[in-house]
C-alpha positions in Angstrom: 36.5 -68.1 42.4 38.3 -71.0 41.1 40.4 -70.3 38.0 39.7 -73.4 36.6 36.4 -73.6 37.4 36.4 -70.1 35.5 37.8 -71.2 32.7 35.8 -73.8 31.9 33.2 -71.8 32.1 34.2 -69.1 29.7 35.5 -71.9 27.3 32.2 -73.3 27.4 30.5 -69.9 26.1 33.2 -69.1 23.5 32.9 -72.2 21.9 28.7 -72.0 22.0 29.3 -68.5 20.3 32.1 -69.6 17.8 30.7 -70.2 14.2 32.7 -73.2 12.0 35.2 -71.9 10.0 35.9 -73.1 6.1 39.0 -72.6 4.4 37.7 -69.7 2.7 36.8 -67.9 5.6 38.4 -64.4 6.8 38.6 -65.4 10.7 37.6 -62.2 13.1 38.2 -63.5 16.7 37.1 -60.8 19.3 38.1 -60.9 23.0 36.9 -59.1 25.9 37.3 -59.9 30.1 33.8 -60.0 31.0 31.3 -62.0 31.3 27.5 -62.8 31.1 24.9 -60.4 29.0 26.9 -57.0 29.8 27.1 -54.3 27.6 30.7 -55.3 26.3 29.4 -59.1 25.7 26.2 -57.8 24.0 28.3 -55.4 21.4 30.4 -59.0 20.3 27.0 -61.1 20.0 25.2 -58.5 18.2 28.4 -57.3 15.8 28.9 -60.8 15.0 25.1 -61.7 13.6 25.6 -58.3 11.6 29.2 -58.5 9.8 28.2 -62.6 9.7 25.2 -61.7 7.9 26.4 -59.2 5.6 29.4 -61.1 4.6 27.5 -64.1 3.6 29.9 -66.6 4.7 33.0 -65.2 3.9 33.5 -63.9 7.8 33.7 -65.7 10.7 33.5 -63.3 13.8 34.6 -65.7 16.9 33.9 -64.5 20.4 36.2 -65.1 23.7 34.5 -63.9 26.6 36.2 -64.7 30.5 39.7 -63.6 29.9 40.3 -66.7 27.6 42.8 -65.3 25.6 44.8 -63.8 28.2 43.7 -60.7 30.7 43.4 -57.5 29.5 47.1 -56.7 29.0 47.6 -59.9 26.9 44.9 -59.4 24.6 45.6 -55.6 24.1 48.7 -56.6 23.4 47.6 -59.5 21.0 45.6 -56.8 18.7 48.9 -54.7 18.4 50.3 -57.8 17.6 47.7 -59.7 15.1 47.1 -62.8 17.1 44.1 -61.3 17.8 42.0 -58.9 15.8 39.6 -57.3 18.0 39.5 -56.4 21.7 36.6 -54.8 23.6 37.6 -53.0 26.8 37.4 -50.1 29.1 39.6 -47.4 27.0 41.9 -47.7 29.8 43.1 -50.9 28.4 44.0 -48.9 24.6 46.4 -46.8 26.4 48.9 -49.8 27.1 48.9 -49.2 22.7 48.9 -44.9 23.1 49.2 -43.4 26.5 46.4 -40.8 24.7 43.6 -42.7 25.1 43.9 -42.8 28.8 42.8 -39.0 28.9 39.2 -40.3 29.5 39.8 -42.0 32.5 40.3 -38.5 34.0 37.7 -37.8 37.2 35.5 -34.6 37.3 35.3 -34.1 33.4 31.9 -35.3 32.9 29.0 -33.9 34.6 27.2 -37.2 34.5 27.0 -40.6 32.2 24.6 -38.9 29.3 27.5 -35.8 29.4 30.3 -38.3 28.5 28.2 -39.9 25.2 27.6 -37.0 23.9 31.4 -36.1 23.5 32.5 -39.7 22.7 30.2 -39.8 20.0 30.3 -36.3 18.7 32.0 -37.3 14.8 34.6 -35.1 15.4 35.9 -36.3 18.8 35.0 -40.0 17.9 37.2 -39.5 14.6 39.9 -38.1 16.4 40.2 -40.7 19.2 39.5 -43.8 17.7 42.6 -43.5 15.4 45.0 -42.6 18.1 47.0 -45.7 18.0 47.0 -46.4 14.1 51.1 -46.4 14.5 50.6 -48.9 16.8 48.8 -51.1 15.3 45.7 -50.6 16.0 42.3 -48.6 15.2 38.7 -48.3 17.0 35.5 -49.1 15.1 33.2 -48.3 18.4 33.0 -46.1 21.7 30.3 -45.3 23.8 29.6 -44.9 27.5 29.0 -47.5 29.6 29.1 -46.9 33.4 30.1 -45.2 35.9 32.5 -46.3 38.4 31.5 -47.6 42.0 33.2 -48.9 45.0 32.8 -52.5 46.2 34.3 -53.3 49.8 33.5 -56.0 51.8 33.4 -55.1 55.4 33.8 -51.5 55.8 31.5 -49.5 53.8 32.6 -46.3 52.7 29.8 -43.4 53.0 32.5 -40.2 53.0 35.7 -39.5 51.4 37.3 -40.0 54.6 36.3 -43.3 54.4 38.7 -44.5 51.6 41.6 -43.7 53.8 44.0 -46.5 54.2 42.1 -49.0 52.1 43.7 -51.0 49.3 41.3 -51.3 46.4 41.7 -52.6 43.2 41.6 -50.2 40.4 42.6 -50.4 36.6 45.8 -50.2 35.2 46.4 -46.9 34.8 48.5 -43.5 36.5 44.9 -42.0 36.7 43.7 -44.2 38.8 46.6 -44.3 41.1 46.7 -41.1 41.0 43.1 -41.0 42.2 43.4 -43.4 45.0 46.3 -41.6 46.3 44.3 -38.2 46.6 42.0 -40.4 48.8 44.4 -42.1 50.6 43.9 -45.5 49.3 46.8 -47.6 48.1 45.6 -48.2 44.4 46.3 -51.9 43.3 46.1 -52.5 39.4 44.8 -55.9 39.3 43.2 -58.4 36.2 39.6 -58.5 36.6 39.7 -62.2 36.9 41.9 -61.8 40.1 39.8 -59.7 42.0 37.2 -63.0 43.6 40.1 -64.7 45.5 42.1 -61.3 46.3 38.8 -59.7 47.9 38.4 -62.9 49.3 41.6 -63.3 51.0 42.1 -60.0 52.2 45.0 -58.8 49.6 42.8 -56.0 49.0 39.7 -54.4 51.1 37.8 -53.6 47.8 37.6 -53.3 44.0 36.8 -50.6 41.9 34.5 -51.2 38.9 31.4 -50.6 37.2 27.8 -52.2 38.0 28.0 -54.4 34.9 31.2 -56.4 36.9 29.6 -56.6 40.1 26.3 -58.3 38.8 28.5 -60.5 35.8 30.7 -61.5 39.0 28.3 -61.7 41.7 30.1 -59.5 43.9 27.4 -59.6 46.5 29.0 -63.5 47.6 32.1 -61.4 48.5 31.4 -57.6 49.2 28.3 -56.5 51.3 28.5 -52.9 50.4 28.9 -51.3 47.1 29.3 -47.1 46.6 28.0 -45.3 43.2 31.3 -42.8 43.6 30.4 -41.6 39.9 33.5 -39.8 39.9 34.2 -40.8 35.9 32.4 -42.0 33.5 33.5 -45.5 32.1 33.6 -45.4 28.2 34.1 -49.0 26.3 35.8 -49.2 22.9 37.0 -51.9 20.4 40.2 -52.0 19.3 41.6 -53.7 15.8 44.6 -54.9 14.2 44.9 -52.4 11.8 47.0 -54.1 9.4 44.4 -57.3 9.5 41.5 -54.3 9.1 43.3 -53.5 5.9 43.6 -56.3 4.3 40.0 -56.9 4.2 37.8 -56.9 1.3 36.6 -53.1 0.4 32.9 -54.0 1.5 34.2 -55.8 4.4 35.7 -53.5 6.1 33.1 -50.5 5.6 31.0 -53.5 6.6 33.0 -54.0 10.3 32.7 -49.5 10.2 29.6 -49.1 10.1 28.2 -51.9 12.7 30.6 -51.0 14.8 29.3 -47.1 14.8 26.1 -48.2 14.5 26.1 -50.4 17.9 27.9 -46.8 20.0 24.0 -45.3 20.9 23.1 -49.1 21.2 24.9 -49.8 23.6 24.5 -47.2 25.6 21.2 -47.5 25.7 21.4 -50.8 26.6 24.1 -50.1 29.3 21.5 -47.6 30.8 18.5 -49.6 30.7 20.6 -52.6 32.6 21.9 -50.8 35.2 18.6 -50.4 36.6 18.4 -54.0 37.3 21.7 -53.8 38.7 20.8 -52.1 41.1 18.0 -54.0 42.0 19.7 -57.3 41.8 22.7 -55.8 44.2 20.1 -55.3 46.9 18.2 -58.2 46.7 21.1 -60.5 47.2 21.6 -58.7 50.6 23.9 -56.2 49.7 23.6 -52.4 51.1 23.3 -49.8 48.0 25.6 -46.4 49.1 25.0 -42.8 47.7 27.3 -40.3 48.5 25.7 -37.0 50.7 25.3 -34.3 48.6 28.2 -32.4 50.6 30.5 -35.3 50.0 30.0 -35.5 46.5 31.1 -32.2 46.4 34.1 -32.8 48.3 35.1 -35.6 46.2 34.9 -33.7 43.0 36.9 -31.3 44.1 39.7 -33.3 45.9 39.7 -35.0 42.2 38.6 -32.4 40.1 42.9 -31.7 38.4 43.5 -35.8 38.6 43.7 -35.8 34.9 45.2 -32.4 34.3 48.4 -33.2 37.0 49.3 -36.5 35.6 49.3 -35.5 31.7 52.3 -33.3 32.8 54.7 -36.0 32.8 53.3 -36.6 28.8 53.4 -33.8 26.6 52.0 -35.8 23.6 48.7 -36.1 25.8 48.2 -33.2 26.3 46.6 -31.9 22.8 44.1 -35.0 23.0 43.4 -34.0 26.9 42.7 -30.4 25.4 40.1 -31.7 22.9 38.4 -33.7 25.8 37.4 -30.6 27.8 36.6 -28.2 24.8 34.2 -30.7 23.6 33.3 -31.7 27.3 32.1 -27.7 27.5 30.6 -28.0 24.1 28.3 -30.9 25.3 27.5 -29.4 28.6 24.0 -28.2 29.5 23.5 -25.0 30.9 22.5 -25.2 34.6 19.1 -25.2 34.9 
């Protein structure tokens, strides 16, 4: 896609989404990578009418969809740093603040999407995480989960895990994800999300990992034929905030910015569930070819990922408490098998 082109685009939907701003005003901008009516997109829109509302005129909440302030390192980086006071992203992102919060990226932990809300939103989890990088700057005010992760490749489908040997696939910035890739034997390539057009395109990399919600924002269909439900995490969204902006807010403000921000977690979940289904259907009407794993190769790829998280936690002893939490509330939340 042309980055211009892109830009322009996104420029054109933050500023049809920005509200004027007085000289009175406390200014909340809030930036996320995607695009279109995802779930990421939907949480800015409908926190903005809310917080607006409530602080009758005294907030501005101004959204920046596309990657217009910068890809997802930048504006991670610009909530740590205040030039930006909220960012919503995968919680991969939040670990370039606190390596902690990459412990849900970890394969196998989740038996499925529902699984994996339950324990982000159980209070005492939730609590626990979303203040993980308050010496850095930065707190949560939402979590929920989104997706799950699927495969997009462009002339080779992949239909068993011996499939992903030798491909390079974009994945998210994290040792997890390498790590993951490398027990398939894929070369993992940590790549902006605004990248991944041309470099599918030009052969840089055979495929890019994602969730549904980026191949129907981006159209991925133009580019890659096939696309894999791998389901081998769960994808959990958050929003971050600069902490010391967040504090300086008026008392009813900032329970204000809490409790919408809590409020929208089983929103947009539900949401997120509800479009995936059209997701799916879109991907296939545009001519693209919908992949299940077998049964048996499910199997296999849970267990060649199943100790993913648990292996690369070694090399960071301060993760490993928070990675402890994760799977005794993982078991608390898990059904019995029927």
């Amino acid at each position: 896609m042309n980055t211009r082109l892109f830009g322009a685009i996104a420029l054109g939907a933050a500023i049809a989404i920005a509200t004027p701003v007085s000289a009175q005003q406390i200014v909340m901008k809030i930036g996320t990578a995607t695009v279109g009516t995802g779930d990421q997109n939907m949480w800015m829109e409908r926190f903005k009418q809310r917080v607006e509302q409530r602080a009758g005129g005294r907030m501005a909440v101004n959204l920046f969809p596309g990657s217009q302030l910068g890809d997802n390192t930048r504006m991670m980086e610009g909530t740590q740093l205040g030039t930006l006071e909220a960012y919503v992203a995968p919680t991969v992102y939040l670990s370039i603040a606190d390596r902690r919060f990459m412990v849900l990226d970890s394969p196998g932990i989740f038996d499925d999407i529902e699984h994996g809300q339950r324990v982000v939103t159980d209070p005492g989890f939730r609590d626990m995480f979303l203040v993980l990088g308050t010496a850095k700057n930065v707190i949560g005010i939402s979590m929920w989960a989104s997706g799950t992760y699927c495969l997009m490749m462009r002339s080779k489908p992949v239909r068993t895990v011996d499939d992903f040997k030798g491909l390079k696939i974009r994945v998210l910035a994290s040792r997890v994800e390498s790590e993951t890739a490398r027990r398939l034997g894929s070369t993992g390539v940590p790549m902006a999300l605004g990248e991944v057009m041309q470099a599918v395109q030009t052969g840089v990399i055979d495929g890019a990992k994602g969730a549904l919600v980026v191949a129907d924002a981006f159209k991925m269909w133009t580019l890659t034929k096939y696309l894999t439900e791998t389901d081998e995490a769960v994808l959990v969204s958050a929003v971050a905030v600069h902490k010391p902006w967040f504090d300086k807010l008026p008392a009813d403000l900032r329970t204000a910015v809490l409790e919408e921000g809590k409020r929208l977690d089983q929103e947009m979940h539900d949401y997120s569930i509800e479009q995936r289904k059209g997701f799916r259907v879109n991907w296939v009407k545009n001519g693209g070819e919908l992949i299940q794993l077998a049964p048996a190769e499910r199997k296999k790829l849970t267990e060649r990922l199943a100790t993913v998280g648990e292996t690369v936690i070694q090399d960071f002893p301060e993760v490993k408490p928070v990675f402890q939490s994760m799977l005794d509330f993982a078991k608390k939340h898990r059904k019995p098998a029927s």
